[in-house]
C-alpha positions in Angstrom: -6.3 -7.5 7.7 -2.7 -6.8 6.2 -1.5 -5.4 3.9 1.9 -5.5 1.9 3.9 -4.4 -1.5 5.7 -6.9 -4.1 9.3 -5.2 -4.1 9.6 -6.7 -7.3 6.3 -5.5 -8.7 6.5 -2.0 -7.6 7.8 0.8 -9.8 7.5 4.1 -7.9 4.1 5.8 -9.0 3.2 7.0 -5.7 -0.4 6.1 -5.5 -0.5 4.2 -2.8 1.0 6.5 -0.3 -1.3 9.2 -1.9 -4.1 7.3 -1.1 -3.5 6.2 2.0 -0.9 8.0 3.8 -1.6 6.3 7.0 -0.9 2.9 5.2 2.2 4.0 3.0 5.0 6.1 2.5 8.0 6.2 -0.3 11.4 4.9 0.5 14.3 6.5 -0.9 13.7 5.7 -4.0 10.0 7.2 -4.1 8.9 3.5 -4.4 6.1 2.3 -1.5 6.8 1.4 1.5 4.4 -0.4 4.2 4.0 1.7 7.3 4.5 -0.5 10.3 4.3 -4.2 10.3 0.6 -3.7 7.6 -1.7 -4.0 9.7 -4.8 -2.0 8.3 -7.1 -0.8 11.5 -10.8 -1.1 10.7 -11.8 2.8 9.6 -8.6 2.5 6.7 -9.9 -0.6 5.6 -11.5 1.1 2.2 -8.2 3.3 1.9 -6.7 0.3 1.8 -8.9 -1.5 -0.9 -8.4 2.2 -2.9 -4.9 1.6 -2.6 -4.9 -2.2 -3.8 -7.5 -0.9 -7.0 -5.5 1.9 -8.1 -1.9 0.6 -8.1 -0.8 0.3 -12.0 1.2 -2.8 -11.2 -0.7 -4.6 -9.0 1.9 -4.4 -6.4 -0.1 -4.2 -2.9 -1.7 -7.5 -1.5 -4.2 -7.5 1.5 -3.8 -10.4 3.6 -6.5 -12.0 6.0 -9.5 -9.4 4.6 
């Protein structure tokens, strides 16, 4: 499983890197930011589902999960 953020979509509100630190973090802009290449290991797989669920924009896809 991987995950990743629309650039387009994305406007900044932090919840994904609040979530799921491990998975996220903000850029300069305080918009999200993919840690890594996405790849979610198998104990953050619900952080990542939280993450998916609770962005306002729908910005975060998973990928192969």
């Amino acid at each position: 499983m991987k995950v990743r953020i629309d650039d387009q979509r994305c406007e900044g509100h932090g919840r994904c890197y609040g979530i799921a630190p491990q998975l996220f973090q903000p850029d300069d802009l305080g918009d999200g930011k993919v840690v890594g290449d996405g790849t979610v290991a198998p104990e953050l797989e619900h952080s990542a589902r939280l993450a998916v669920d609770n962005c306002p924009e729908q910005a975060i896809v998973i990928e192969g999960g």
